[in-house]
N, C-alpha and C positions, 0 to 999 in steps of 0.2 A: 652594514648589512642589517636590514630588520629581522623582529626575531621569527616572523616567518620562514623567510628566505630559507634562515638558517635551519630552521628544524627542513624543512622540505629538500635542503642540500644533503642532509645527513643520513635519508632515505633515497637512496640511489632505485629507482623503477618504479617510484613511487608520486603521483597527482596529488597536489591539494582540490579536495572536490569539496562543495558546498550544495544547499537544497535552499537555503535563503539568497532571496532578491537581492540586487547589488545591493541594495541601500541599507539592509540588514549586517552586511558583512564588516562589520566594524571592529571584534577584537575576536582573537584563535578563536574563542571559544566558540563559535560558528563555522568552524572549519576542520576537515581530518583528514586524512592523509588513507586513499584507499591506493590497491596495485592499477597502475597504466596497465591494460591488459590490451585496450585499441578496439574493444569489442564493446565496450560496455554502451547503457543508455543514457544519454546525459539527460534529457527530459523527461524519462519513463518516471514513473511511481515510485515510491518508497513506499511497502505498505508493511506496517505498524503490527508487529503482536503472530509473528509466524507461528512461535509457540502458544499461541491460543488453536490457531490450527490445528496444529501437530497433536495435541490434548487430543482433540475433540476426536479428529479421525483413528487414533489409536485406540479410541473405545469404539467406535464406530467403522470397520472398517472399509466399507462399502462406501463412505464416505470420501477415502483417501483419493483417489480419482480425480473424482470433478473438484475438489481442493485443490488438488495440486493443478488441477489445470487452468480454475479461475487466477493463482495466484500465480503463475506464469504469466497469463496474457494481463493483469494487472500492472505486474513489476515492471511490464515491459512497456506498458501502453503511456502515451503523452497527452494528457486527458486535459481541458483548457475548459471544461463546462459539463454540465449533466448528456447536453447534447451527443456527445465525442460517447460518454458512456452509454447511451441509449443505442446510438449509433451500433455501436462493437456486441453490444447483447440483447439489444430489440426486444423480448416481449419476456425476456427472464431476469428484468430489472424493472425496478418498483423506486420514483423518491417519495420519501417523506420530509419533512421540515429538518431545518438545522443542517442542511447540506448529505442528507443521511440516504440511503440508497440498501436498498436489501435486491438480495440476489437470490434466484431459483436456482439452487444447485440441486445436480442429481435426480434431475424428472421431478423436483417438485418436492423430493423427500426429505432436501435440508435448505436451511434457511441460513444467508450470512446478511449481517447487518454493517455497515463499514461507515463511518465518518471521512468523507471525502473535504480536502485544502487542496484546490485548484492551483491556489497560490503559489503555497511551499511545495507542491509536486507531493501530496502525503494522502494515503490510505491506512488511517487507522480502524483495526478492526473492534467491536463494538457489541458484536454477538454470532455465534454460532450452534447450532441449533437441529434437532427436528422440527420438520412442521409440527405436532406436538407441543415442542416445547415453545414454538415460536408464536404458536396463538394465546397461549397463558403472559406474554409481557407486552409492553408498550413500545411499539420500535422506534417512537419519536423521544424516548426518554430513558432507554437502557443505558 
């Protein structure tokens, strides 16, 4: 029995799920062990840093909204190119270089900035913001 097998037998309801490509999958450490729930998204997003969210909106509460709603259709979304994201929010997403992508959250009032891997299925987040504070930095280099 490999030593996969065996931790994933000793976890009764439990999937080994991975975010890297076959060809990455090469020792556990690439792999963990979430609940078979049958609902879940196997291609959807991982996206990176919820507690950077969670920060910002808890000072901001007006904010909490349109966070929690980009980060729903994010988590959920099977994104293969900038296109797929253009697509799903048309004229309230912006790229810049490095794969980076800022979004109009909130009418305009707050700014997220995310590094997007097409690849690995990953949204990390990168800034969050008022417009304010979103014109005082560089969003190709936060």
């Amino acid at each position: 029995m490999a030593p996969l097998d065996a931790v994933a037998e000793s976890f009764e309801g439990l999937v080994v799920a991975t975010r890297q490509p076959a060809a990455l999958r090469s020792h556990i450490g690439n792999f963990r062990l979430v609940p078979d729930l049958g609902t879940g998204y196997p291609d959807a997003m991982q996206v990176i840093a919820l507690r950077t969210l969670r920060q910002f909106w808890e000072r901001h509460s007006q904010a909490e909204t349109p966070i929690k709603v980009w980060y729903a259709t994010a988590s959920q979304a099977d994104w293969a190119s900038t296109a797929d994201v253009k697509r799903q929010f048309g004229t309230a997403v912006d790229f810049v270089g490095d794969n980076r992508q800022i979004f109009d959250l909130g009418g305009n009032k707050y700014r997220l900035i995310v590094h997007a891997s097409y690849t690995y299925k990953r949204v990390l987040v990168k800034f969050i913001g008022t417009h304010a504070e979103y014109d005082k930095i560089n969003a190709e280099i936060v």
